[in-house]
N, C-alpha and C positions, 0 to 999 in steps of 0.2 A: 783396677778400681780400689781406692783408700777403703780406708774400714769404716770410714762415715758415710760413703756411697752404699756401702754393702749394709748398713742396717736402715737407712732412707730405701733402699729397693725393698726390705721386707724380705731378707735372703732370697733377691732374685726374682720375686716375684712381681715387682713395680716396677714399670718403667722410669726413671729419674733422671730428665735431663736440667739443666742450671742456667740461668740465662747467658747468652754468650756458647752455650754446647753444641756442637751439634749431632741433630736429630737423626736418630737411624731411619732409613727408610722404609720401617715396617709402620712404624709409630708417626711419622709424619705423611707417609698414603691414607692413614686411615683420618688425620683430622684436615686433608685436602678433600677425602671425599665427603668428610660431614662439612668443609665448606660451599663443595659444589651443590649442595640437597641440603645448604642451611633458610629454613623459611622465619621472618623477620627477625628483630633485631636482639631480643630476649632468651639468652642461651643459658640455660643449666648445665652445667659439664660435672656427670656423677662417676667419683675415682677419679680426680683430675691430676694425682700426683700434684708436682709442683705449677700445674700452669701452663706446663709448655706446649698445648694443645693450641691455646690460645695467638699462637704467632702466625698458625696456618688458618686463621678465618679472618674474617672481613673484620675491619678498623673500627668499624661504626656500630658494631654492638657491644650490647650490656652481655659482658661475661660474668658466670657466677659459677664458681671451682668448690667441689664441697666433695668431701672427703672424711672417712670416720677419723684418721690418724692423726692426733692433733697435731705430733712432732714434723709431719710432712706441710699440713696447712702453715703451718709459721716459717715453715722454709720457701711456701710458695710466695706468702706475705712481705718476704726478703726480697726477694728477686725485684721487684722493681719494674713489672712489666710496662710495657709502654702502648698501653689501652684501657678503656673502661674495665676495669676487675674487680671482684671481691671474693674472698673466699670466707668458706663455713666448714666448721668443724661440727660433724653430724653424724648420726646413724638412719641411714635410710629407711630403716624399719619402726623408728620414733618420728625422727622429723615432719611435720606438717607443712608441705612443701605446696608454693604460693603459684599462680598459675606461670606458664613460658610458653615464647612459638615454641624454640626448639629445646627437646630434652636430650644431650648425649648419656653414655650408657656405656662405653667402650670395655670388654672383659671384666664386666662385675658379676654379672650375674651368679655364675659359674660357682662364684666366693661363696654363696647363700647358701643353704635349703630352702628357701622359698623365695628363689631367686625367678622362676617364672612367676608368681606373683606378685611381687616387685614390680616384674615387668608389666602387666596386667595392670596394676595400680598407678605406674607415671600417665600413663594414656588420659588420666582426667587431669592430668595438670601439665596436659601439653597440648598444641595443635600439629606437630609432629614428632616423632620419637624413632632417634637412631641408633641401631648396639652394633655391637659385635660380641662373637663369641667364638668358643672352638668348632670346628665341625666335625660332629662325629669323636668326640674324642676318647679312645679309651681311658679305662680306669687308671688311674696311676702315670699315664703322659706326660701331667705335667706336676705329680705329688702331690702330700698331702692340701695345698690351700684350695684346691679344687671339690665341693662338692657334687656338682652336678658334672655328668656324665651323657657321651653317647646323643648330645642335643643336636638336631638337624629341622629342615624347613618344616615338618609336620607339626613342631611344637609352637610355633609363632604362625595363629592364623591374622591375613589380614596383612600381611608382610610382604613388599616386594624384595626381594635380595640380589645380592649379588656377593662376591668371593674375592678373598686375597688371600694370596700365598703367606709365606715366611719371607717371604723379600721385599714383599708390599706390590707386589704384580694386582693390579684389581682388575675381574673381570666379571663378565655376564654370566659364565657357565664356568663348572670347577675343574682346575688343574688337579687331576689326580694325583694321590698321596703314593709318591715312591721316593729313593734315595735320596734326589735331588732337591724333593719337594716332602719334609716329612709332617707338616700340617696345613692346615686351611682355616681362616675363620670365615666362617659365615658373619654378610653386612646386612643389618632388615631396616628399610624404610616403613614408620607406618604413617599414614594420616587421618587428621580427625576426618570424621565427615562431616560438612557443613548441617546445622540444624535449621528449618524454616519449620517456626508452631505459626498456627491461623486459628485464630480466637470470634467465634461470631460471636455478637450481642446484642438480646435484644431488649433497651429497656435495663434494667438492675445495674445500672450504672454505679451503683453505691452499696449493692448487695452480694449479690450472687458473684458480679466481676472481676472487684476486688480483689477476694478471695481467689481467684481462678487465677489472676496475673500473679496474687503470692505464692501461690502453690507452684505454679512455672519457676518462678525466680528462686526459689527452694530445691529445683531439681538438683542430685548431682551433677550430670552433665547439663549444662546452661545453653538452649537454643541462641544461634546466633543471628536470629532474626526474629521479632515477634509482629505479627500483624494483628492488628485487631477492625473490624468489621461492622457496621452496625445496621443490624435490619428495621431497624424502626421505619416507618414512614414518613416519620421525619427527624433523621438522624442529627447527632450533636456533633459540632466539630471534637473528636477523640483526644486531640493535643491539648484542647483544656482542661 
């Protein structure tokens, strides 16, 4: 690897592949599997490296690569992918980040200290959210860029998971850590739950209502169905 490779990885810590490379099999199982579990067309991809995520999903979505490093987003911005893309140069813990179905997540967390809250905080601005992460990993594994430690299925409730090796083996249950296999990341699916609010009213069509439908539409999380109801005896068509 050139010496322009090796400061693009972030000594070794980024994946960096260039359009035209190809992709190790640890790094391209993990964005097969977030296309098999990718729900609609709207993808955030956080720590995208240069992009090259984006060749194992579907055609037909809006990809959005956002990355704090700006010298890596300008190398994605080269590349020339041949799909809907853009990339943003950001810090997760500034940026005010706009809603998606899918949020990826691929080995950032770890990067943080307040890397499970991070993770906690995409869930409003997603209708599903996939990471990965080390499992179980001790101290020093994988050196200093590592803050968080030791993370396993207890700390992401609400999470279905699943496991890949260092080869990019994915499975249901975990291939234990020996010689041949000396880590594992844990994969966590989450999903929103659908919201249904039901609103009666009776009468205060102009008073009381109003205010109740704005206080709804003010929530953080935003029901995805709103009913409203009306007890009157003799009720108003609601759609006017």
């Amino acid at each position: 690897m050139d010496e322009y490779r090796i400061r693009l990885t972030n000594n070794f810590e980024r994946a960096v592949f260039l359009k035209g490379d190809v992709v190790h099999s640890r790094e391209s199982a993990r964005y097969q599997w977030a296309s098999r579990n990718l729900l609609g067309t709207k993808v955030l991809d956080i720590g995208c490296s240069t992009g090259y995520g984006g060749q194992f999903l579907p055609k037909n979505i809006q990809y959005t690569g956002l990355d704090y490093d700006q010298t890596i987003i300008d190398v994605a911005k080269q590349q020339n992918w041949d799909w809907d893309c853009q990339f943003i140069q950001a810090d997760i813990n500034q940026i005010e980040l706009g809603q998606y179905d899918t949020i990826i997540a691929f080995e950032i967390i770890e990067h943080m200290d307040n890397g499970l809250e991070v993770l906690e905080k995409l869930k409003k601005n997603c209708k599903r959210l996939l990471f990965t992460t080390p499992h179980n990993e001790p101290k020093g594994f994988w050196g200093e860029h590592h803050k968080l430690h030791g993370l396993n299925e207890s700390n992401f409730k609400g999470f279905d998971f699943e496991y890949t090796n260092e080869y990019g083996l994915i499975t249901k249950y975990m291939i234990p850590v020996s010689e041949s296999n000396r880590f594992n990341l844990l994969m966590g699916k989450w999903n929103r739950e659908k919201i249904l609010c039901a609103l009666p009213t009776k009468g205060r069509y102009f008073t009381t209502l109003p205010l109740v439908i704005e206080a709804i539409a003010n929530q953080t999380q935003k029901p995805d169905k709103l009913i409203i109801f009306d007890d009157n005896d003799e009720p108003k068509d609601m759609r006017n």
